[in-house]
DRENTORKOL-3810 file (N, C-alpha, C; in nm, 4 decimals):
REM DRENTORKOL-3810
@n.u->-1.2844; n.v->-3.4975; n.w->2.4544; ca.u->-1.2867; ca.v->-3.4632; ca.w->2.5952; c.u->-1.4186; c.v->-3.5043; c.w->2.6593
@n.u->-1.4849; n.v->-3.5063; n.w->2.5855; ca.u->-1.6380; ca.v->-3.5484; ca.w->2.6675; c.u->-1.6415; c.v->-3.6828; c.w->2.6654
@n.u->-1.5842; n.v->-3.7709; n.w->2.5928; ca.u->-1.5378; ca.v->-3.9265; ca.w->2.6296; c.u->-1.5208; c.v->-3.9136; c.w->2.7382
@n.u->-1.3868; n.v->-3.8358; n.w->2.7896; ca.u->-1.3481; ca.v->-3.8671; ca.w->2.9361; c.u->-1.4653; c.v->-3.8185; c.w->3.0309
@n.u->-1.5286; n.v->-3.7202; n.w->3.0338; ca.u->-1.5884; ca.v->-3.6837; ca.w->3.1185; c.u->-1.7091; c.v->-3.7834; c.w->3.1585
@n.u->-1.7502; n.v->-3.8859; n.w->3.0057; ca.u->-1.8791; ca.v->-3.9666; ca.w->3.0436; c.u->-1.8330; c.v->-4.1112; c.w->3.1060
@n.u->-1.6627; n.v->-4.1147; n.w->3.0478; ca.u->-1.6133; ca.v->-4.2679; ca.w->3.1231; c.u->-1.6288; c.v->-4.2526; c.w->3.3276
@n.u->-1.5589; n.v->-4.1235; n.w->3.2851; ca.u->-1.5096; ca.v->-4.0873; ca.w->3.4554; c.u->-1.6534; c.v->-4.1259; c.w->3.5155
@n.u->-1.7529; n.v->-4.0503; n.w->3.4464; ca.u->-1.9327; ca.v->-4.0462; ca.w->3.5211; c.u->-1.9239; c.v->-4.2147; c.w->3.5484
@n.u->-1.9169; n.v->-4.2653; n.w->3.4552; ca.u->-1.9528; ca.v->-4.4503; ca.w->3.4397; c.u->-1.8868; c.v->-4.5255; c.w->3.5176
@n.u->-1.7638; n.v->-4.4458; n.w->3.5464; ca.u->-1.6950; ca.v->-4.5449; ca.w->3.6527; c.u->-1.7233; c.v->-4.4881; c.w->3.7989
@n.u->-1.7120; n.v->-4.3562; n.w->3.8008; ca.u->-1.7561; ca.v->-4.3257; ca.w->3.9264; c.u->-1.8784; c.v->-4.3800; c.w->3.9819
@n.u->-1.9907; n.v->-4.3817; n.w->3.9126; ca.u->-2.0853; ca.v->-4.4711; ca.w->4.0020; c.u->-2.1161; c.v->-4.6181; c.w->3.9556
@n.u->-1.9761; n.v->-4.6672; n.w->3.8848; ca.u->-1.9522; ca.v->-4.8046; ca.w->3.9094; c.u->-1.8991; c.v->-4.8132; c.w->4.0509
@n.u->-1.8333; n.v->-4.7516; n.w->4.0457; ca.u->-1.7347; ca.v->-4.7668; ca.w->4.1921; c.u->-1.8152; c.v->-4.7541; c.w->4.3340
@n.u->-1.8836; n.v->-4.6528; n.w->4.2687; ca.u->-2.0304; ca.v->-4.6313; ca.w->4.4250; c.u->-2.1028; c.v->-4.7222; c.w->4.4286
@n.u->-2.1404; n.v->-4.7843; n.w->4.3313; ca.u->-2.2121; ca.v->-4.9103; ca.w->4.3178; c.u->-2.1384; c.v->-4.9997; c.w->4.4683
@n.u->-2.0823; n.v->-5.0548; n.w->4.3931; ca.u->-2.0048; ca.v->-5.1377; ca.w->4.3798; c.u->-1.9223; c.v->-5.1075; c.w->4.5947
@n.u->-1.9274; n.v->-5.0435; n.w->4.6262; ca.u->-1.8270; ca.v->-5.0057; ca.w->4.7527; c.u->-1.9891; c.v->-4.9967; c.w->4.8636
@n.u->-2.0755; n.v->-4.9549; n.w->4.7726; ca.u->-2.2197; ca.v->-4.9480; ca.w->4.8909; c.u->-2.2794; c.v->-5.1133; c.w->4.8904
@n.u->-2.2279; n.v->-5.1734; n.w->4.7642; ca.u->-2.3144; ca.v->-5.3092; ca.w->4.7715; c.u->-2.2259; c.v->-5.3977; c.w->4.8359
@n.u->-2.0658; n.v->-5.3791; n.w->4.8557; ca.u->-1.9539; ca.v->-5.4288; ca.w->4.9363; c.u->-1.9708; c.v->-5.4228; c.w->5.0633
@n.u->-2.0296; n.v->-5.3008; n.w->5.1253; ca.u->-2.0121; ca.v->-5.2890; ca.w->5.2910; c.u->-2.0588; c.v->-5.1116; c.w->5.3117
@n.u->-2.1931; n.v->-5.1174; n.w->5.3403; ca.u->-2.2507; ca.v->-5.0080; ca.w->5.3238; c.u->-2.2383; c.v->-4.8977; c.w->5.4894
@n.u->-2.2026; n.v->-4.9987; n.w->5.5726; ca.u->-2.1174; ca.v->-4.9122; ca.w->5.7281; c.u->-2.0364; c.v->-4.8472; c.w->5.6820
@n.u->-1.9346; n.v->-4.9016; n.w->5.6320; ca.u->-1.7882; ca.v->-4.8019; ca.w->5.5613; c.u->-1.8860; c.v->-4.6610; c.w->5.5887
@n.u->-1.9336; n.v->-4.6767; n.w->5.4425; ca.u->-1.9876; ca.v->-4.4975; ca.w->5.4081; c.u->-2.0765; c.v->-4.3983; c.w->5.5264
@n.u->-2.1774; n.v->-4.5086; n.w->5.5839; ca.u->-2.1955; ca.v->-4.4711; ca.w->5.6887; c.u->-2.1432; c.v->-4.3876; c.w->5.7976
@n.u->-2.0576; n.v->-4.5049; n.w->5.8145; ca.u->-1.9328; ca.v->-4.4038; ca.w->5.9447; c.u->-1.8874; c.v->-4.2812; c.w->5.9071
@n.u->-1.8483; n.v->-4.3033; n.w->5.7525; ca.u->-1.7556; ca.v->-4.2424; ca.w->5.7247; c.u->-1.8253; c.v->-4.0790; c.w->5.7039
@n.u->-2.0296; n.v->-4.0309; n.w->5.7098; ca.u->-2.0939; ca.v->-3.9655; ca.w->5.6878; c.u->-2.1025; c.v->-3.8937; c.w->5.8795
@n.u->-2.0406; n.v->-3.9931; n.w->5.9226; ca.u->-2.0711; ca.v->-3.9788; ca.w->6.0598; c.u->-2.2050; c.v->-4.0329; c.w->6.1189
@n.u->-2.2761; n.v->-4.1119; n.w->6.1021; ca.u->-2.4194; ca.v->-4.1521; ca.w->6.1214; c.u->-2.3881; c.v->-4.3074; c.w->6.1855
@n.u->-2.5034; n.v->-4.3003; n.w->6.2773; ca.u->-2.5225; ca.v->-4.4653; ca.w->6.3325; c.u->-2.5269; c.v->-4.5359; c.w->6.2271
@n.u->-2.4598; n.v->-4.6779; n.w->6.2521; ca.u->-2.4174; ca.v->-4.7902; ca.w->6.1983; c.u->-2.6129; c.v->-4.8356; c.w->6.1825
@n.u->-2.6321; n.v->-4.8702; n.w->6.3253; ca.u->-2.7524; ca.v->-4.9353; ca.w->6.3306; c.u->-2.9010; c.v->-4.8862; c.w->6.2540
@n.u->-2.9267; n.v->-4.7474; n.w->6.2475; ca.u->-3.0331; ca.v->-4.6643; ca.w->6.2042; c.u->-3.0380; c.v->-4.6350; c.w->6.1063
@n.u->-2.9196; n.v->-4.5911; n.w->6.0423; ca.u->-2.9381; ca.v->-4.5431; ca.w->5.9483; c.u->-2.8268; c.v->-4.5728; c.w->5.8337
@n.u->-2.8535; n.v->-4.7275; n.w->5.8474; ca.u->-2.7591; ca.v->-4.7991; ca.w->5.7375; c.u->-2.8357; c.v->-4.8301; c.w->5.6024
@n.u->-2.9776; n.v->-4.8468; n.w->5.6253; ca.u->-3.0238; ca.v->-4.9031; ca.w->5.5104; c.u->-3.0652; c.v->-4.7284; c.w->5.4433
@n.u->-3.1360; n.v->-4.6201; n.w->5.4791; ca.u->-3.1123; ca.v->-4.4812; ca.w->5.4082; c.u->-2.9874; c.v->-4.4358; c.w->5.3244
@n.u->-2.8939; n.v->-4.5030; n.w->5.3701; ca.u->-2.7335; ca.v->-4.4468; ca.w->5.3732; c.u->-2.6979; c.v->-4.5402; c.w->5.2246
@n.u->-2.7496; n.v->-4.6827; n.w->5.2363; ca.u->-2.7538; ca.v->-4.7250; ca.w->5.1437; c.u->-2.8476; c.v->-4.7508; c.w->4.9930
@n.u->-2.9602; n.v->-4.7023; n.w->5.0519; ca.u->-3.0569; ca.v->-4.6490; ca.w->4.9595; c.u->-3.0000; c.v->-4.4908; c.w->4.8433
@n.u->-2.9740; n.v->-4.4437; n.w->4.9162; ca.u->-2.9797; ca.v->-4.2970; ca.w->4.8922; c.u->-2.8228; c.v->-4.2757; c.w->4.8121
@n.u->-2.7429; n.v->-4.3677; n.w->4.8391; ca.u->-2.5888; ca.v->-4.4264; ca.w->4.7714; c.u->-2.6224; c.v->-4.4466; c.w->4.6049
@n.u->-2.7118; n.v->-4.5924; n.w->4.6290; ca.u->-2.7167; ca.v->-4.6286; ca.w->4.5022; c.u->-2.8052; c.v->-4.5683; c.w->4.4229
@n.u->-2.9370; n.v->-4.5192; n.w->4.4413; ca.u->-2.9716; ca.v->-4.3927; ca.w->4.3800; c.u->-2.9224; c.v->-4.3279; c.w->4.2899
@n.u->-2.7718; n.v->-4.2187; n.w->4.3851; ca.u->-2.7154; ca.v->-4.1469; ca.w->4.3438; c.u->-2.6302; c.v->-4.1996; c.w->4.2694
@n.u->-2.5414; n.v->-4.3377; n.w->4.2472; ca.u->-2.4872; ca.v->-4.4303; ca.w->4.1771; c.u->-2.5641; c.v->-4.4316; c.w->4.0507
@n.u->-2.6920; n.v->-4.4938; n.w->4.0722; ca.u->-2.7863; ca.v->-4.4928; ca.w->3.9496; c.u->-2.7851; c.v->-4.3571; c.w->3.8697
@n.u->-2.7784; n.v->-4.2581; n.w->3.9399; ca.u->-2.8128; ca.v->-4.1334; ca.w->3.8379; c.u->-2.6467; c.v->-4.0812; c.w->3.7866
@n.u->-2.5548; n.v->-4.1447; n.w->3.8705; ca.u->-2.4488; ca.v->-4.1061; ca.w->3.8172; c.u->-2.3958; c.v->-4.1817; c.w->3.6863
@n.u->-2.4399; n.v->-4.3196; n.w->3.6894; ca.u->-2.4517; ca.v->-4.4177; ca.w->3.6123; c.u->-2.5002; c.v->-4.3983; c.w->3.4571
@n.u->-2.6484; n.v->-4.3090; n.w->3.4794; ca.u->-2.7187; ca.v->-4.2826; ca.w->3.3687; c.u->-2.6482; c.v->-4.1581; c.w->3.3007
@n.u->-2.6253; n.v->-4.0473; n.w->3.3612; ca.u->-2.5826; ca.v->-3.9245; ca.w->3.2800; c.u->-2.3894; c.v->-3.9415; c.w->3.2404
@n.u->-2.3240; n.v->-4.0490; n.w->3.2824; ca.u->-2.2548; ca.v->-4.0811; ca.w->3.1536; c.u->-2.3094; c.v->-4.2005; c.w->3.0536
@n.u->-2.4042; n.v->-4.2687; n.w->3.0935; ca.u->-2.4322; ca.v->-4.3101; ca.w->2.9658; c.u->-2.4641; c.v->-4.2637; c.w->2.8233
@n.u->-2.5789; n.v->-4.1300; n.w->2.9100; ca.u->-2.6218; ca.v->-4.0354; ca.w->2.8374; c.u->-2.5449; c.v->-3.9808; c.w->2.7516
@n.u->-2.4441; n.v->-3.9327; n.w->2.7957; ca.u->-2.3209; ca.v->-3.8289; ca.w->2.7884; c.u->-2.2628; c.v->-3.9102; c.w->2.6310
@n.u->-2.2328; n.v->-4.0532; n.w->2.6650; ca.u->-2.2084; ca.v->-4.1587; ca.w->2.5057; c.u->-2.2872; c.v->-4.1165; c.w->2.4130
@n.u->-2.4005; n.v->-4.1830; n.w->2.4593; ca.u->-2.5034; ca.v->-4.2059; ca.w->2.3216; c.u->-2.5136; c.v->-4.0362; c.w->2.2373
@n.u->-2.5183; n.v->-3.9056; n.w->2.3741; ca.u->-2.5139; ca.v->-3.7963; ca.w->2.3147; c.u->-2.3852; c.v->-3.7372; c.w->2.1865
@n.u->-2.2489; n.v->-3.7918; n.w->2.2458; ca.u->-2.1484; ca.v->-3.7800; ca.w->2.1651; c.u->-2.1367; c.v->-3.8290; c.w->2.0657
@n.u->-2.2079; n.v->-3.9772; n.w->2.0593; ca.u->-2.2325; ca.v->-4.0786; ca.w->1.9354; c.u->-2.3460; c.v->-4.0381; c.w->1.8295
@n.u->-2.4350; n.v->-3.9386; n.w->1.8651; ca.u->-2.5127; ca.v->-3.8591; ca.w->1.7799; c.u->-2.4969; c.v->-3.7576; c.w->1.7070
@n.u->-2.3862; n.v->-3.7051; n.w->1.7965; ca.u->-2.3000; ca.v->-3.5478; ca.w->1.7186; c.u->-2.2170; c.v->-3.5892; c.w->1.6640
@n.u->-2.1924; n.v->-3.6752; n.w->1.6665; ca.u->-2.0914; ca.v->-3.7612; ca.w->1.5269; c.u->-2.1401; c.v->-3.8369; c.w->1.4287
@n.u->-2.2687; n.v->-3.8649; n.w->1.4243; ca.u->-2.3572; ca.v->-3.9150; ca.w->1.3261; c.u->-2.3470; c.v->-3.8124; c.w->1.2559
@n.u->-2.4210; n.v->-3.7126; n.w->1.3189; ca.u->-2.4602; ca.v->-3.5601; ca.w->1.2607; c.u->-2.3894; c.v->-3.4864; c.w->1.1705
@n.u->-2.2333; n.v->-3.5082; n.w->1.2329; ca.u->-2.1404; ca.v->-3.4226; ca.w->1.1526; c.u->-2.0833; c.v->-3.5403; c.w->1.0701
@n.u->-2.0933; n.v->-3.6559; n.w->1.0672; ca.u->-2.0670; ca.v->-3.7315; ca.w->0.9336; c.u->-1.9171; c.v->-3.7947; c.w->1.0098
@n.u->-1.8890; n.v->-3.7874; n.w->1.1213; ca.u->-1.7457; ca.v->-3.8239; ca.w->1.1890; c.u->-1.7688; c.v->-3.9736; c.w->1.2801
@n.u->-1.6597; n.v->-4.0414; n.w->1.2156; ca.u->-1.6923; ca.v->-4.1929; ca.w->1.3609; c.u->-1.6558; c.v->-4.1867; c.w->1.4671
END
């Protein structure tokens, strides 16, 4: 079960990645905020959170891949 939970993490901020580096107004609008002002914050502050969503399922692997070292299981 924690497979799924670290794929879901990995894809979810694949997908944020990936939709803020596509067309970062979308999210914008969609926050309710000017297009013009506050597009590059909107997109800063996206991939960030992409990045950290990115890292704690990676984490989430390598952690599961250790407790299975541990207990002697592949």
């Amino acid at each position: 079960m924690k497979k799924l939970g670290s794929a879901c993490l990995v894809a979810a901020g694949a997908a944020l990645a990936a939709a803020t580096l596509y067309d970062a107004s979308v999210l914008t609008r969609a926050l309710g905020l000017a297009v013009e002002g506050s597009e590059a914050a909107v997109t800063l502050a996206s991939l960030s959170l992409s990045a950290i969503v990115l890292l704690l399922g990676v984490l989430g692997f390598r952690k599961q891949r250790l407790e299975n070292a541990l207990r002697g299981t592949g």
